[in-house]
VEXRO-258013 format. One record per residue: residue in three letters; x, y, z of N, C-alpha, C, O, CB in turn. Coordinates in steps of 0.05 Angstrom, whole numbers, plus 5000, padded with zeros to 4 digits. Atoms other than C-alpha are relative to their C-alpha. Glycine has a CB too. Layout:
residues N
AlaXYZXYZXYZXYZXYZ;...
This chain:
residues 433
Unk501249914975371055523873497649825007496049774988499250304998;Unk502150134994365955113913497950265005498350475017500749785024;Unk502949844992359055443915497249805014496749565011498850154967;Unk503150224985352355153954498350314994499250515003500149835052;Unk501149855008347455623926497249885042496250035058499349954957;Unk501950064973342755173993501549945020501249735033497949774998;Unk499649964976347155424044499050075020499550025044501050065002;Unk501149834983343055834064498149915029497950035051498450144981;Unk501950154987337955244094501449695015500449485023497849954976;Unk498150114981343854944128500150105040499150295051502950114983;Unk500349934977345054924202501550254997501850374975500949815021;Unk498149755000349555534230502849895001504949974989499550215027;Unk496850085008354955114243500649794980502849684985501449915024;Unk499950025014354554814190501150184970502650104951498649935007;Unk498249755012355855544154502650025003504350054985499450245010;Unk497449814980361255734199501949744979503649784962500049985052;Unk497850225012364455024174501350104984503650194984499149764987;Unk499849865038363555234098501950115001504150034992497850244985;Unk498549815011366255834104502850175015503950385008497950184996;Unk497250034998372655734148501849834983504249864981500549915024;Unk498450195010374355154104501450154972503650094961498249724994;Unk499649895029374255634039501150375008501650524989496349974979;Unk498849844984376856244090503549914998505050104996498549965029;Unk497650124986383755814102500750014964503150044957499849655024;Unk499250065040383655734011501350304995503550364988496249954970;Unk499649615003383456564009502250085016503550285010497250235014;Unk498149904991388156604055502649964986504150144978500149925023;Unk498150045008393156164030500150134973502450184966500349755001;Unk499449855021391656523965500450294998500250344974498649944987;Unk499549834986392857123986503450095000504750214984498749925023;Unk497650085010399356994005501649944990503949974997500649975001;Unk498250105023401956693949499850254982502050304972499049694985;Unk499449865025400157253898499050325012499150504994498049844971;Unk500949674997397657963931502450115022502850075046496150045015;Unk498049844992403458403941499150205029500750265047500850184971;Unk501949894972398458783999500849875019502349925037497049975000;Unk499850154964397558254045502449774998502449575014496449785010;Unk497350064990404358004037501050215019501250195043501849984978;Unk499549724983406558684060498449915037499549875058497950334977;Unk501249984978400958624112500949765015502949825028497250024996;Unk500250204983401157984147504050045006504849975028498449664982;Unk497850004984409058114152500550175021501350125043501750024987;Unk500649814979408358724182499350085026500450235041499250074996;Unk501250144979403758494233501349795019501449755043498249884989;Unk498750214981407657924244498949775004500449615015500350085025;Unk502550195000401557424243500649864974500449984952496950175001;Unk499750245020403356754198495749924992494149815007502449655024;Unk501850035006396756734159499249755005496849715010499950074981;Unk500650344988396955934176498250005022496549835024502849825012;Unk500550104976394956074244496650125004495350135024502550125023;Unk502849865006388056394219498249744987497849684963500350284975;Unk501750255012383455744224497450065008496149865012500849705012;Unk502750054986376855974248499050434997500450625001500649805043;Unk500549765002373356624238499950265026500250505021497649964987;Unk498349824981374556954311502149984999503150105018499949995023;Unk497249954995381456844294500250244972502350354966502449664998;Unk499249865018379957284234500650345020500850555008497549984974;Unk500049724983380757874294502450024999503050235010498950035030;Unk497249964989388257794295500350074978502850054974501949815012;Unk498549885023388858074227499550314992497250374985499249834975;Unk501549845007388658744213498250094978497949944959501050105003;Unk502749885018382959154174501850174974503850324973497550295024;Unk498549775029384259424100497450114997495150034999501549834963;Unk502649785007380560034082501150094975503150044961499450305024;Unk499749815026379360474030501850164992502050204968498550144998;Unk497049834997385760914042501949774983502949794960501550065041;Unk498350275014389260194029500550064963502150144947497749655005;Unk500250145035385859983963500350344988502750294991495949784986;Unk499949774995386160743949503750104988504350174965498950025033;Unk496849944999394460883956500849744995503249734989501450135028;Unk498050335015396060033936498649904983498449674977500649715019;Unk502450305028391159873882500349804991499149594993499350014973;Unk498950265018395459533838501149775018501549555007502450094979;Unk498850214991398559133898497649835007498449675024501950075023;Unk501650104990391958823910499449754973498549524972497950225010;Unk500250265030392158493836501049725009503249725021502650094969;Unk499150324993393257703850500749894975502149694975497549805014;Unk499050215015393957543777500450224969499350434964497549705000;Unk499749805016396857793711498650104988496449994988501249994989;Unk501449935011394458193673499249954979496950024974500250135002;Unk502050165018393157823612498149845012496649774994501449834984;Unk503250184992387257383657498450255008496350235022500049725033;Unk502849854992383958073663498150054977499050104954500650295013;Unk502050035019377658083627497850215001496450264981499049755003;Unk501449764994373758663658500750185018500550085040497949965004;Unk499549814992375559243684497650255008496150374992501750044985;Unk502849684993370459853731502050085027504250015036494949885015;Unk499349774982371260333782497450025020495150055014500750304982;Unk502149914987368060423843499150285006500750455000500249905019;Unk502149775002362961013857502550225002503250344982497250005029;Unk498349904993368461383892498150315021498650555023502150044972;Unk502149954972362461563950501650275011501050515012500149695029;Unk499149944970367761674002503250124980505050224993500349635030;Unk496749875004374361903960499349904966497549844950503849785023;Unk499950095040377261773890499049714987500149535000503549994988;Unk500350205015374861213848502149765009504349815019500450114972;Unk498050164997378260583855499249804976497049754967500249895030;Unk500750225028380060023794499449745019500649645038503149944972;Unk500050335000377659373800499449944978497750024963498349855018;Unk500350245034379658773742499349775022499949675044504149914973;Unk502050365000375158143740501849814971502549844948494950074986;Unk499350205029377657513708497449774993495749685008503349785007;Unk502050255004373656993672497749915032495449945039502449714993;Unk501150124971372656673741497850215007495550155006502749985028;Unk500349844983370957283770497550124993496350295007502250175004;Unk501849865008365657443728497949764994495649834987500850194978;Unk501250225001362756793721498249935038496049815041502849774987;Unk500249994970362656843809497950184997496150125011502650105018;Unk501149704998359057563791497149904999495349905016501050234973;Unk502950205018353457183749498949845019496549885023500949764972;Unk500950294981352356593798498850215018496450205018502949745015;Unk501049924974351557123862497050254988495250335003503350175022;Unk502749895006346057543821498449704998496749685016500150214969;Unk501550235016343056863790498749885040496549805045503249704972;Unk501550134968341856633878499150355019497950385040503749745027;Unk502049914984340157313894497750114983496250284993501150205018;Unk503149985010334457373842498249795010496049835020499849984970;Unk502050264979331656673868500550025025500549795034500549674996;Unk500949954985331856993934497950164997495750105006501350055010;Unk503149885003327057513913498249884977497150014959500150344992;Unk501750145015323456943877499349964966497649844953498150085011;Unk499849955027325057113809500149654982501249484995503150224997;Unk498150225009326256483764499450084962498850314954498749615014;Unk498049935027328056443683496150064983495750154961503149604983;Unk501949885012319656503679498550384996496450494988498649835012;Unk500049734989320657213695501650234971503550144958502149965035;Unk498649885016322857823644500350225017498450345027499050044975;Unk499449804990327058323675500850294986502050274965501649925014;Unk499749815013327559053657501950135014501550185038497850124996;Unk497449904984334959393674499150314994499050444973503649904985;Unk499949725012333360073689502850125023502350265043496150205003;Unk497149834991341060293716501249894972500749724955502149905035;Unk497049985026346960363667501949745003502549635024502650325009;Unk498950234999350959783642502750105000504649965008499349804980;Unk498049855012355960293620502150145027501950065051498450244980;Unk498549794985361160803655501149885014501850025034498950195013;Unk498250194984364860253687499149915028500249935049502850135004;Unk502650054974358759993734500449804993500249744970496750105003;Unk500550244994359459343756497749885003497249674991500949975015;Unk503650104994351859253780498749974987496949834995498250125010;Unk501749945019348659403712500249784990498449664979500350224985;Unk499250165017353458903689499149705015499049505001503150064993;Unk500250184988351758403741497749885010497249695025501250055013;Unk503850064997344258403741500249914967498649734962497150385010;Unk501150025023344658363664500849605006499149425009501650234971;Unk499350264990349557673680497749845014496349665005502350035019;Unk502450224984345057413736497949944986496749734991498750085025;Unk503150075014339057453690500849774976499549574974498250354983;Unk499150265016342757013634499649775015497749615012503050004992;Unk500050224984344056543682498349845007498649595009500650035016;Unk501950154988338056413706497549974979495349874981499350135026;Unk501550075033335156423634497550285005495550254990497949534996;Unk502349804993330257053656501250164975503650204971500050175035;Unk500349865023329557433594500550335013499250455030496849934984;Unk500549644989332458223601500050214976501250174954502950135023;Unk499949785021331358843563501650225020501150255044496650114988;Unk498449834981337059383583499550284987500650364967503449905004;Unk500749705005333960073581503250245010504450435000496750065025;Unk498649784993338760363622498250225018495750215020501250124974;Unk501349884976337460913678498050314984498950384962503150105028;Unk501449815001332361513668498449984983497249764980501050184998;Unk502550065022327661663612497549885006497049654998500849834980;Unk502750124991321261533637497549884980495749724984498850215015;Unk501950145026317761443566501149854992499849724975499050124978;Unk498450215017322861023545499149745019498249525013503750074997;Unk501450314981321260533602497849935004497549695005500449975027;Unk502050115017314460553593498949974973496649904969498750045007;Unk499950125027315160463520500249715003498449564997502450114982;Unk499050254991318859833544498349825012497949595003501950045017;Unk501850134987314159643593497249914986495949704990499650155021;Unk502650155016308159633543499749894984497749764978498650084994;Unk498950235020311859353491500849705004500949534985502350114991;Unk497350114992315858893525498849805014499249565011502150185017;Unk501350144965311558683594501549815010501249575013497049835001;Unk498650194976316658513636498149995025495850075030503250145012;Unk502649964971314858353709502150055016501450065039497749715013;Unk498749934982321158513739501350305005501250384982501449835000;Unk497949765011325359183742501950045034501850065058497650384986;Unk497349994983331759233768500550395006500950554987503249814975;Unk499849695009332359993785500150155037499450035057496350124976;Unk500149784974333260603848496850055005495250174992501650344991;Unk502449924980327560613892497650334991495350324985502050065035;Unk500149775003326561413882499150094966497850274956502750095012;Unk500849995033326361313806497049924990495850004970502049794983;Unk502550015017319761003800498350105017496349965023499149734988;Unk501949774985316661593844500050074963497750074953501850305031;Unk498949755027319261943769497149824976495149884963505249934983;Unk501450285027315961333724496750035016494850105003502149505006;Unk502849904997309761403772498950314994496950344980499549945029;Unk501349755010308562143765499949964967497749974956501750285010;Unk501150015036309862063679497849884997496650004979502049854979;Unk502150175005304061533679498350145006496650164989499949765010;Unk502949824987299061983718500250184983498050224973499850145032;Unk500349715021300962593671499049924979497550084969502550174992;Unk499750125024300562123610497049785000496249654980503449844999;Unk502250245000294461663631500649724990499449624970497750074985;Unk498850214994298161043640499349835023499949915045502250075001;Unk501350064981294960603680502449685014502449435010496249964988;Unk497050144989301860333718499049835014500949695020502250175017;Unk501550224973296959833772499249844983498649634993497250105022;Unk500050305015295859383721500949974983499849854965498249894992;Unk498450115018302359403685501149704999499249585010502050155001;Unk498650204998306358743680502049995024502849805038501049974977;Unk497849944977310959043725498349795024495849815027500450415010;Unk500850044972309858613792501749975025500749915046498649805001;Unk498050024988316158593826502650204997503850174976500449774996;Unk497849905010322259153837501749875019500949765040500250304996;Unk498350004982328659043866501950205002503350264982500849805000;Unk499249655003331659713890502750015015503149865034497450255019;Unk497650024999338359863897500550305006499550474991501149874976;Unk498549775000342160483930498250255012498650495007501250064971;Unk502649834984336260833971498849735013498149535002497150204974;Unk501850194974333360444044497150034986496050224975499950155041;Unk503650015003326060214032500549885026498949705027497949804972;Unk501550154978326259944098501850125019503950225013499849665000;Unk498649884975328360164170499949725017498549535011498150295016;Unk498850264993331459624219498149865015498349635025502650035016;Unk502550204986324959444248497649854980495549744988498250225022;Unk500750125026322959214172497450124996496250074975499949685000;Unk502449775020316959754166502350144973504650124967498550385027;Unk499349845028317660194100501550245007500250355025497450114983;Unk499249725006321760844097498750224993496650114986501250004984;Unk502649865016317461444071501549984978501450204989498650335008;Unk499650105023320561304007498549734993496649694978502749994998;Unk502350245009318060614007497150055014496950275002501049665011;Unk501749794995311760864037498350104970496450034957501850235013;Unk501649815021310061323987499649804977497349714974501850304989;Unk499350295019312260763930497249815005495649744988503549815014;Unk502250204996307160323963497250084997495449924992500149895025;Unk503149814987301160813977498949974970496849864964500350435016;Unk501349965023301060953902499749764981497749734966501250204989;Unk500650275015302260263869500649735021502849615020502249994971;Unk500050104990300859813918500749664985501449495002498250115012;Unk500250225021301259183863502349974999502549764988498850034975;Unk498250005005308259273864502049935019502950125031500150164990;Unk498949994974312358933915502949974990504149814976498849765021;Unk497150044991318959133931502349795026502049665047500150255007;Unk498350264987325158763951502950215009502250435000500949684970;Unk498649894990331659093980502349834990502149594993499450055025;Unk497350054994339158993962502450195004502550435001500549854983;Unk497949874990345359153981502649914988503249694997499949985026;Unk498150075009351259073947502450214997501850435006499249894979;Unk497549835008358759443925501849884984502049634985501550095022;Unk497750035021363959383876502749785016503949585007501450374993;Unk498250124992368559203930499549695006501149515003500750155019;Unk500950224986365058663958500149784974500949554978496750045016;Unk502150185023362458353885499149865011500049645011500649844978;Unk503050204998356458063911498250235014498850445024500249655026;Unk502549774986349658373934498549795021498849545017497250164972;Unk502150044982344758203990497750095001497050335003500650055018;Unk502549945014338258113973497549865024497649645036500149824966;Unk502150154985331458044014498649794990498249764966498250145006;Unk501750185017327157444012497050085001496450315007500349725009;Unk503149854993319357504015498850095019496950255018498249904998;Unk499649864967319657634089500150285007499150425025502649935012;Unk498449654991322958304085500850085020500450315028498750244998;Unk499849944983325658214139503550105004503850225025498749815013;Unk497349935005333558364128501149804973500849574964501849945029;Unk497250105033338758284062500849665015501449645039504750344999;Unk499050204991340457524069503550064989504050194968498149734989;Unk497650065011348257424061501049744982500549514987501350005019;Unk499450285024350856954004501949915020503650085024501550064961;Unk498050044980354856584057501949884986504149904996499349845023;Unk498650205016358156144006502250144976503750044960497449804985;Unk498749905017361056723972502350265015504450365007497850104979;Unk498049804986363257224032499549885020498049685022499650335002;Unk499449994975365657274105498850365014499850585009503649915001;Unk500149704991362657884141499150085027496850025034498250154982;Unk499049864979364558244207498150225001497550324979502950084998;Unk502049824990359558744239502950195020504250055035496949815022;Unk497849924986365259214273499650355011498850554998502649944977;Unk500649734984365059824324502350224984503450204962500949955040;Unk497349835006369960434326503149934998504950014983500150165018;Unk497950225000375159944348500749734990502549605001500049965018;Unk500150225025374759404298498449805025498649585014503949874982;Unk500950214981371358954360497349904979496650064962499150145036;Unk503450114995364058534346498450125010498350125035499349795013;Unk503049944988358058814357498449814997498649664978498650234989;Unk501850235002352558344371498050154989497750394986499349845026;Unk502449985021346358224333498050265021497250245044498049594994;Unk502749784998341358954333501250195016499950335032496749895015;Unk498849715007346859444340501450014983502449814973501350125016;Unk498849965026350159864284502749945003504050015023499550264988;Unk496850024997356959614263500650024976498849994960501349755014;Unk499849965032360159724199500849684987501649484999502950274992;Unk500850205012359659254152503849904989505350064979497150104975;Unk496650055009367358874137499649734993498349575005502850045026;Unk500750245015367758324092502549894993504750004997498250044974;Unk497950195006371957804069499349824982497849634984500849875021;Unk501550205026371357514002500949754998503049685011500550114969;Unk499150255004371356803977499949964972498050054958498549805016;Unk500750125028372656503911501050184976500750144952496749954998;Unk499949745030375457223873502449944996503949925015499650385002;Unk497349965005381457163835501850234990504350224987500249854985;Unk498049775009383657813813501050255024503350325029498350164975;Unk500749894976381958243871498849915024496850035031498950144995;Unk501150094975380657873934500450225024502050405020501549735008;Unk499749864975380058224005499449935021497149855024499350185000;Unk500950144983380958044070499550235019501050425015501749785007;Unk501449874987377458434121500150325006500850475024500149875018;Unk499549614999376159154089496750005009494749875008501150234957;Unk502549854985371559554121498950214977499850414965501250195031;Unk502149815023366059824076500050285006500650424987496749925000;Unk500549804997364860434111496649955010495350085027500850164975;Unk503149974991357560214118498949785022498949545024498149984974;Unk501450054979353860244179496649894999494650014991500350245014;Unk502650285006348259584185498650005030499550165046501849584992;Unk500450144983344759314239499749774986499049774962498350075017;Unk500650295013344558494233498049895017497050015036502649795000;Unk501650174986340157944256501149764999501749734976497549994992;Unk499650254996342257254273498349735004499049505002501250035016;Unk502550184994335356954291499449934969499950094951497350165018;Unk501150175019332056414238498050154984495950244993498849765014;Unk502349835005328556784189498049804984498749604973500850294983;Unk501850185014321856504162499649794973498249594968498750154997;Unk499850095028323256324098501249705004501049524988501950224980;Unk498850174993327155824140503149924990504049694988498449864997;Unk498349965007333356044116503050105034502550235054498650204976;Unk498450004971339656044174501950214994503950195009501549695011;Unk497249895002344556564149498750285016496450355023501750034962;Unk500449724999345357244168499350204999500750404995500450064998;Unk501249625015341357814154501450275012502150295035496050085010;Unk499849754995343158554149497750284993497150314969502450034989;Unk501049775010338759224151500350214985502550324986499750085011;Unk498649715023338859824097502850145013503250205037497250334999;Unk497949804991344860174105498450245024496250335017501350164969;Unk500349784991343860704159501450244997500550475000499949965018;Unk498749745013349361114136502549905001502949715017499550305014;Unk498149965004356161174117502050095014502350335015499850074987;Unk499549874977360961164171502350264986502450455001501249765027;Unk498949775006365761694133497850244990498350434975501949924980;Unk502249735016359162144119497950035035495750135039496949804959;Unk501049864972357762204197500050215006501750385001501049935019;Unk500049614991355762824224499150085025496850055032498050204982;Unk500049914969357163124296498250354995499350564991504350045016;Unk503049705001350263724292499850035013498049895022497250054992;Unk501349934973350364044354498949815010496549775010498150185000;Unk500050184979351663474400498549824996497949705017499650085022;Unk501750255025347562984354502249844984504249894970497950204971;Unk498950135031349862524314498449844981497249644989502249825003;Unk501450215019346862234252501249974969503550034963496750094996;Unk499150085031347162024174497950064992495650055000501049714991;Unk502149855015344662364118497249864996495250005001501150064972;Unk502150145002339361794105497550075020495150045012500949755002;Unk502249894981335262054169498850164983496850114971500950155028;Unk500849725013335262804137498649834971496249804976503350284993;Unk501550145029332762424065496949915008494949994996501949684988;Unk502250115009327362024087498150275020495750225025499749605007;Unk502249864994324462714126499550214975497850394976500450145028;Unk500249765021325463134058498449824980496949944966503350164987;Unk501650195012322162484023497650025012495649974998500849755001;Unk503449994982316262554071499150305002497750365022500149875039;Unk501049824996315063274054499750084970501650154955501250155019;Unk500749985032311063353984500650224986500850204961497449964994;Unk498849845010313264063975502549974986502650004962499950135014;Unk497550075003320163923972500049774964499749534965500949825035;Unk499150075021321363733894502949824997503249644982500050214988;Unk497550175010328763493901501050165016499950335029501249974969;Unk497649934962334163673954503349924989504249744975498949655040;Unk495650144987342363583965499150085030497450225041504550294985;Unk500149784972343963674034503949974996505149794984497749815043;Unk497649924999351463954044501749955033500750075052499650314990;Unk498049984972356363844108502350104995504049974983500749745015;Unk498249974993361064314122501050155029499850175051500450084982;Unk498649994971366064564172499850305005500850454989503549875001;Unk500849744994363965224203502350185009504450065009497950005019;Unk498349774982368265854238501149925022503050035034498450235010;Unk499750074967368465484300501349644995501649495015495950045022;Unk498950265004371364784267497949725010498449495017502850025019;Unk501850204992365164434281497949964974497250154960498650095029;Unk501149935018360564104231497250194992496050285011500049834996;Unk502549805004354464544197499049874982500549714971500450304992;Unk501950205015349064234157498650214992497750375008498249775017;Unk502049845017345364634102498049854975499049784953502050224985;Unk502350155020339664314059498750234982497150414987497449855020;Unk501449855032338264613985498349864994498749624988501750024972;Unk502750125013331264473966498550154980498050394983498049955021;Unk500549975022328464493899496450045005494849864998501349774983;Unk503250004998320864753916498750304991500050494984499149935033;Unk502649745012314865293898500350185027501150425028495749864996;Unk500449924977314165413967503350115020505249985027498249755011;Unk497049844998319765973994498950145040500650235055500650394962;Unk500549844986315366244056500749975024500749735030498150044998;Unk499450004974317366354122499149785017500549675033499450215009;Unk502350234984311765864151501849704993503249535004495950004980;Unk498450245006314065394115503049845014503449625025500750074975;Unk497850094995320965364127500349945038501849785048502150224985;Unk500750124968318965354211498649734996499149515005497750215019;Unk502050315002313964844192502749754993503049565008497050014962;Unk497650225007320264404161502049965017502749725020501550054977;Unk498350024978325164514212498349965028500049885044501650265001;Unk500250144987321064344264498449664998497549525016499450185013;Unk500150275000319463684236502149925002502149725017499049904981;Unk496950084990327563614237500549965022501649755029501950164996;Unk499249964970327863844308499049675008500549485015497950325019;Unk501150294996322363214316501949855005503349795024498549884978;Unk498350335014325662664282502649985012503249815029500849974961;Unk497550124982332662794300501950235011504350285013501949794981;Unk498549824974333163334344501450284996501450475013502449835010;Unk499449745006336363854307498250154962496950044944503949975001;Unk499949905031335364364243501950024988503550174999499350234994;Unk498649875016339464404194498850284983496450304978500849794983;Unk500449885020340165064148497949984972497849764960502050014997;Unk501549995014335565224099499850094971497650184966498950065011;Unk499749835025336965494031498049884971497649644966503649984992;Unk502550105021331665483968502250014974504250154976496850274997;Unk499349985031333965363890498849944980498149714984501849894993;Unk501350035026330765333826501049655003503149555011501550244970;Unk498950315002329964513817501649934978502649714977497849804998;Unk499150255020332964403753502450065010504049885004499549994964;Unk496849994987339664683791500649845017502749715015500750235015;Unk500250314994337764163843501249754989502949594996497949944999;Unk499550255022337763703791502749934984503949724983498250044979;Unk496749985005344163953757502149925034503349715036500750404988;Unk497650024979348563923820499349645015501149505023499650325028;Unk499950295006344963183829501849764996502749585010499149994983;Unk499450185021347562893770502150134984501750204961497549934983;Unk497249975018354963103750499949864983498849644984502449945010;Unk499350025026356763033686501949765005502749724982501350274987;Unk498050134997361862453711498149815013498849575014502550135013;Unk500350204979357162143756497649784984496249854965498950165031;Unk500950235008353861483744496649985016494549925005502449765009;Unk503450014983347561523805500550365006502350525001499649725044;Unk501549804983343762093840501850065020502349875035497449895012;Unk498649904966348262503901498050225005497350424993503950155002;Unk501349874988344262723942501750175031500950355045497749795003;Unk498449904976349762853998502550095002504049915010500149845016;Unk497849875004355963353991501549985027500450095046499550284991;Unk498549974982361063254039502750175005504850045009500349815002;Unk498749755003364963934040502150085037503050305044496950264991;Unk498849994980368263834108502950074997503949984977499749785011;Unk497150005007375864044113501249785019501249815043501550315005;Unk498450334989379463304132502450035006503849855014500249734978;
């Protein structure tokens, strides 16, 4: 596989070149070995040949999650003796899905952490601290530990939670980086204040946060990042974005101004309700098209997640693509009394209210076949005042209330963190489909 790690500081069409020339490789490979888009492209009727240029990638149809989902195994390109690793994605939006990595594929994995740590400035003088799981068939844990080899950056892999264990680590250890959920080192800051830990002049000086927005599309903070900042200001965060499906992440540079795209490793489509283009600074879901994977390649599945992009030159003087935090999940949309939004709104107003200990919020389908929105919150505070006082900050922000129901937090906390699950759910989707 060709890689240009300094594509990025290439013209645009210069990109576009790149990544039709290595577009037309995926295709033809494609067709030679994935039982899928054989199926597909006959079906269609569309001779993959005639796909030379990335608006012609519109004449192909979209694979989703239903696809990989009900054809897994037809998506395999190579036998199964070249598989070498095997995970499962989150299974967010439905059941789990397998993906096998070969050699290649994991060597590709390594390289796209190894260019997006030297986007957030990292290099091999740097010691990083893994605080997510390498385990339970997580690709990410495994792919930050890779990128940090690579780039010779020294890591210690804690793994997710335990707050004394990571600053054990940290005072033992003094990394300066930590790989970890945004929301988690709220957890690591409160243990230090209980414990007299004086976290503002740890080693720590850099996170990069994964799976929770620190930023909203106009590149201010979130009240999650926000709060994060207020209390350890010494600590600057960085934003990525990545998935299983995709293997690769998108990582900010010192700008913060949007996730740059590894152009040299994907193809990716901004796409309405109708699979059309949306132009740059409205939301479109995010649909990609990999380059360079040999076990599992894919040509233009739709993530599910809803971006805004940017196309303008960003400072760093970098020419590719940027995208904003996820705004939400287009299978986790919700029609609230003639509203519509994504849970991430409701989060960062239950994040911006210090009572509130810990939260789910629930969507389901009411008496009347329409959705209903109920938010379980883990707090002291049960009183009537209150709960007006909270709902009309909802009304505020985005117009409506959701339901209100109180619970003991560590039940919060249990219903969290299944016994099966790998991150934090914060969002039940109980709708009848």
């Amino acid at each position: 596989m060709i890689r240009n790690i300094d594509l990025h500081y290439c013209s645009r069409e210069e990109i576009k070149a790149f990544q039709e020339a290595r577009l037309r490789e995926a295709l033809d490979y494609v067709k030679e070995r994935s039982a899928f888009y054989k199926d597909c492209f006959a079906k269609s009727g569309i001779n993959p040949d005639d796909i030379r240029t990335i608006e012609d990638l519109q004449k192909l149809p979209v694979t989703t999650k239903q696809d990989l989902q009900l054809r897994n195994e037809e998506f395999l390109c190579v036998n199964r003796s070249e598989v070498t690793d095997i995970v499962t994605t989150s299974g967010t939006l439905g059941d789990p899905v397998i993906f096998y990595l070969t050699n290649g594929d994991l060597d590709r994995l390594a390289y796209n952490e190894f260019s997006s740590f030297t986007m957030a400035g990292c290099s091999k003088e740097d010691t990083m601290q893994l605080m997510t799981t390498i385990d339970r068939r997580f690709m990410a844990g495994l792919a930050y530990w890779m990128g940090a080899c690579k780039m010779g950056m020294g890591a210690v892999r804690v793994g997710n939670g335990i707050p004394e264990l990571q600053w054990n680590t940290i005072n033992s250890v003094h990394p300066t980086m930590a790989m970890c959920v945004p929301s988690f080192l709220m957890k690591l800051i409160a243990f230090a204040e209980a414990n007299g830990i004086d976290y503002r002049n740890s080693s720590l000086k850099k996170a990069i946060c994964i799976g929770e927005a620190l930023r909203k599309t106009d590149g201010s903070l979130t009240t999650l990042g926000e709060r994060i900042h207020e209390k350890w200001p010494e600590l600057e965060l960085y934003s990525t974005y990545a998935s299983t499906e995709m293997q690769a992440s998108f990582t900010e540079c010192s700008n913060h101004n949007g996730n740059h795209i590894p152009a040299d490793l994907i193809i990716v489509e901004f796409l309405d309700e109708n699979n059309q283009p949306v132009p740059a600074g409205e939301p479109g879901e995010v649909t990609i098209t990999t380059l360079g994977i040999e076990a599992m390649p894919l040509v233009r599945f739709k993530t599910g997640d809803v971006v805004v992009h940017y196309d303008d030159p960003c400072p760093c003087g970098r020419n590719t693509t940027r995208l904003s935090s996820v705004l939400g999940r287009k299978g986790q949309m919700i029609k609230f009394k003639g509203t519509t939004l994504y849970p991430p709104a409701l989060f960062d107003i239950l994040d911006n209210t210090p009572e509130v200990q810990n939260y789910v919020v629930e969507v389901y389908t009411n008496s009347l076949g329409t959705d209903q929105v109920q938010v379980k919150i883990g707090c002291a505070n049960h009183s009537e005042a209150f709960v007006k006082q909270l709902k009309d900050v909802f009304r505020s922000k985005v117009r409506v209330a959701p339901d209100i129901v109180f619970e003991a937090p560590e039940i919060i906390a249990k219903m969290q963190m299944p016994p099966m699950s790998r991150k934090v759910i914060k969002f039940f989707d109980l709708r009848n489909k």
